[in-house]
Every structure is written in structure tokens, then in C-alpha cells.
C-alpha positions in Angstrom: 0.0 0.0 0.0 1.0 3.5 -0.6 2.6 5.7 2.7 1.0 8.9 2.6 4.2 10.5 4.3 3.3 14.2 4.7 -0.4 16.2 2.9 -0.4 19.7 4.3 -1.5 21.6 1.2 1.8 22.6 1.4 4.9 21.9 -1.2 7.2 18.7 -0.4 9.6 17.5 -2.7 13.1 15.8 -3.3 12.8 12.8 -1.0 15.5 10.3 0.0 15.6 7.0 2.1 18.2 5.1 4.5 17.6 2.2 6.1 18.8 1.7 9.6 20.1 -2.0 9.7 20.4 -2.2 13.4 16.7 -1.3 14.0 15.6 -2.6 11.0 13.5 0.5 10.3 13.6 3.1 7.1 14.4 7.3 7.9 12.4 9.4 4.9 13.8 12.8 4.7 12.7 15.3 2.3 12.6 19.2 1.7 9.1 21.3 2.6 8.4 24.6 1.8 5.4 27.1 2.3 3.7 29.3 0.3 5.3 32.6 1.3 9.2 32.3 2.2 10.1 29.7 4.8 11.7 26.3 3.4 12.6 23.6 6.2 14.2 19.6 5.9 12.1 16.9 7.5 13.0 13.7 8.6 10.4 11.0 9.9 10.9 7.0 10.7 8.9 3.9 9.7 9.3 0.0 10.3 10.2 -2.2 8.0 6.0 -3.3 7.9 5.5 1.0 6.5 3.7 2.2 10.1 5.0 5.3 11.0 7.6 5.4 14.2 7.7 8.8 16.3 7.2 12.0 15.6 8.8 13.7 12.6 11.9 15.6 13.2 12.1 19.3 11.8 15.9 20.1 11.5 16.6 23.2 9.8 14.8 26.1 8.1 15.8 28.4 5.4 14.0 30.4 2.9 15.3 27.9 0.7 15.8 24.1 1.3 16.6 21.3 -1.5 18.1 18.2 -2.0 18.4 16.3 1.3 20.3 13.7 1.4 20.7 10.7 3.9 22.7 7.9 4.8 22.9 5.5 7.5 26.6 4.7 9.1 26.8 1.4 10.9 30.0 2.2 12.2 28.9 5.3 14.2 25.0 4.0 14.5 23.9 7.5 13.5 22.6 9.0 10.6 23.8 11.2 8.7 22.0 14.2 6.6 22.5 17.0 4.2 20.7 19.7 2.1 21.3 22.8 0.5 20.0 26.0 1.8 20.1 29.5 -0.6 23.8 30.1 0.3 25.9 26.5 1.2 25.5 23.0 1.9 24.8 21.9 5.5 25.0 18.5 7.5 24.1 16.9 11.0 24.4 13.9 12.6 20.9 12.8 14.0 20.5 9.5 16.0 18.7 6.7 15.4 15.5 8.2 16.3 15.9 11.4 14.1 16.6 13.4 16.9 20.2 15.5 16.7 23.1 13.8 17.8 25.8 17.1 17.2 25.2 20.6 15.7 25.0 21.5 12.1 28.2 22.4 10.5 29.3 23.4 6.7 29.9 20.8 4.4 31.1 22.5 1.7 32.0 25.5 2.7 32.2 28.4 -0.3 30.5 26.1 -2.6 26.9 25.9 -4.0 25.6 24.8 -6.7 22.1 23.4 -7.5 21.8 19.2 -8.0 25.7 19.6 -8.0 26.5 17.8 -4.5 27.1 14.0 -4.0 28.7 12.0 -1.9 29.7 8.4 -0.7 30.8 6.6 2.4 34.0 4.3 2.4 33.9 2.0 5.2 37.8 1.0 4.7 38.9 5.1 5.3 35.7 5.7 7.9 36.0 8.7 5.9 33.5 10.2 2.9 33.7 11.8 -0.1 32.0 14.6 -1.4 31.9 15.9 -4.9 30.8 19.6 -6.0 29.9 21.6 -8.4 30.3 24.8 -7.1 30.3 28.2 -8.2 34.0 29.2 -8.9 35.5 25.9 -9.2 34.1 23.3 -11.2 33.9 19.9 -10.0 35.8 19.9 -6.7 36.1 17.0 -4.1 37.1 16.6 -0.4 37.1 14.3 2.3 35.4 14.7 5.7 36.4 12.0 8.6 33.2 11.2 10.7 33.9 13.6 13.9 33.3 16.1 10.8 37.0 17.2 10.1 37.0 18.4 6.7 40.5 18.1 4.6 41.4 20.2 1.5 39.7 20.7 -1.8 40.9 18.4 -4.9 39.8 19.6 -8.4 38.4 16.7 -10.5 37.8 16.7 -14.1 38.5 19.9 -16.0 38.6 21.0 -20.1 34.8 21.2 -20.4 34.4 24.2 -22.6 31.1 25.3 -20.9 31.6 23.5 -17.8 31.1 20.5 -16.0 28.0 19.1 -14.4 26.0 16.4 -12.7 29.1 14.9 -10.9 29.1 11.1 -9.1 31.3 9.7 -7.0 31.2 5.7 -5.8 33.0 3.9 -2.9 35.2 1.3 -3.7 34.8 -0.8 -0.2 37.5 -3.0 -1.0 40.4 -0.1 -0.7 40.2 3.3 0.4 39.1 4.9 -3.0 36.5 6.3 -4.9 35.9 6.9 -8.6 34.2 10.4 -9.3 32.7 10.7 -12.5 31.2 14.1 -14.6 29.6 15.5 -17.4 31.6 17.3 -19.8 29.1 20.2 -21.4 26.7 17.0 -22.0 28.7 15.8 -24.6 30.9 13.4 -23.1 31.1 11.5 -19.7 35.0 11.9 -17.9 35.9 9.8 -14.8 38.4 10.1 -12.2 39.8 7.6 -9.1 40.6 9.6 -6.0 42.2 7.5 -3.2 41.7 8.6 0.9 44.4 11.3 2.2 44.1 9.0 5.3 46.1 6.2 3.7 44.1 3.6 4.7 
């Protein structure tokens, strides 16, 4: 049957999932906006059988709020979340419940860039990997260890004549590496392997 999530005659859009193997339960999170100027990211829970589990979690407002994004770590037992707001990219670590587990921080500080933010966990570093399209640079990537630490700026894939876009980045969880991948001005597709700064 369909899960009727959230119907407040309000707007609600850009959804994403995690799945919490430890309580065997799912964590929805998705952006909601008003009809005048306040945007804010939601998060609520539901068992594995679709009933909803506790009350949902608002975590930040902005007058503008997109593109949440959420992943369960089973090495810290937390979630974790981010979104972009009119200016940067923000994240938290909520627990298990959806309730906040440390204070929002940057993630990509300086950068911002509509749809131009992904990332991936890599269980061998404990570290992830984000990949940006910002607004100066295009198609930049750093690691962040899980207390949040954030290391410097590598630029990817360059030579697109009107830019790069849509970047992609997967963990390989046999080493410490990742392989980031971009359009080049929707012509052609350009890949690059990154390996952690932590050595591991």
C-alpha cells in the first residue's frame, strides 16, 4: 500500500531514504516549503512493515531548502544528513530516532551549486567523499572523517568548454578509494579515481 508521508497543502519535494540495519527501520527525509518564504528539511521513521515510528523531526529552516540527502553509518549507529539551503551545503548527525546527535556544521563551505553535491561513504577510510559543483570551481572534491573534520579541496575533471556538471562519485569498499565521475558540457562522460588522504 501507498505511505502517505506528509499532505499539508503545502509543497514537499526531493525525498531520500536510508535504512537503519540495526533497528531494521527506514528514515524518509525530504525538503518542505510554504507558500510565502520559509523552506525547512524533515525527517520522519517507519518500520520495515511501513507504520510510522515517532514523531517527525524538523531540523533546519531556510528560505530555501533542497536536496536532502541521507545515509545510515553502521560504524557510528547515526545517521547522517544533508541539504542545501540559498547560500551553502549543511549536515548533521541525527540519531537513530531522528533526533540531533551534534550541531549542524558546513559541508562544503564556499561552494553551492544546484543538484551539484554528491557524496559516498567508504567504510575502509571511515571517511567520505564529497563531490561539488560549485560556483568558482568546477567539480571539486574533499574528504570529511566522521567527527566532521574536513580536509582540502581536490579539483576533478577539467577542459569542459562550458563547464562541467551532474558529478558522481562511488565507494570502492575493497580499498580506500573512490571513482568520481562528470559530465563534460553533455557531450561526453570523464571519470576520475581519488584515493583517501588517510592512507588507509
Amino acid at each position: 500500500p501507498t505511505i502517505i508521508v506528509a499532505n499539508d497543502g503545502e509543497w514537499h519535494d526531493e525525498p531520500s531514504v536510508a535504512y537503519n540495519s540495526d533497528s531494521r527501520e527506514y528514515m524518509f527525509a525530504w525538503a518542505w516549503h510554504d507558500n510565502v518564504s520559509i523552506g525547512e528539511t524533515r525527517v520522519r521513521r517507519f518500520n520495515e512493515n511501513g507504520q510510522v515510528l515517532g514523531a517527525m523531526e524538523h531540523i533546519d529552516s531556510d528560505p530555501g531548502i533542497w536536496m536532502p540527502q541521507l545515509h545510515y553509518n553502521n560504524y557510528l549507529k547515526k545517521y547522517f544528513l544533508f541539504w542545501a539551503t540559498t547560500k551553502n551545503w549543511s549536515g548533521q548527525f541525527l540519531n537513530s530516532d531522528g533526533s540531533s546527535a551534534a550541531t549542524k556544521f558546513l559541508v562544503a563551505p564556499g561552494y553551492f551549486g544546484y543538484s551539484g553535491l554528491r557524496f559516498a561513504y567508504n567504510p575502509v577510510s571511515f571517511t567520505y567523499l564529497f563531490v561539488i559543483h560549485g560556483n568558482n570551481i568546477e567539480n571539486a572534491a574533499y574528504e570529511m572523517s566522521l567527527s566532521g573534520k574536513q580536509g582540502s579541496y581536490t579539483t576533478l575533471i577539467g577542459g569542459g568548454r562550458n563547464g562541467n556538471y551532474d558529478p558522481a562519485v562511488g565507494a570502492n569498499e575493497n580499498t580506500g578509494e573512490w571513482l568520481c565521475a562528470s559530465s563534460q558540457d553533455f557531450t561526453a562522460v570523464a571519470a576520475r579515481r581519488i584515493k583517501s588522504a588517510t592512507g588507509r
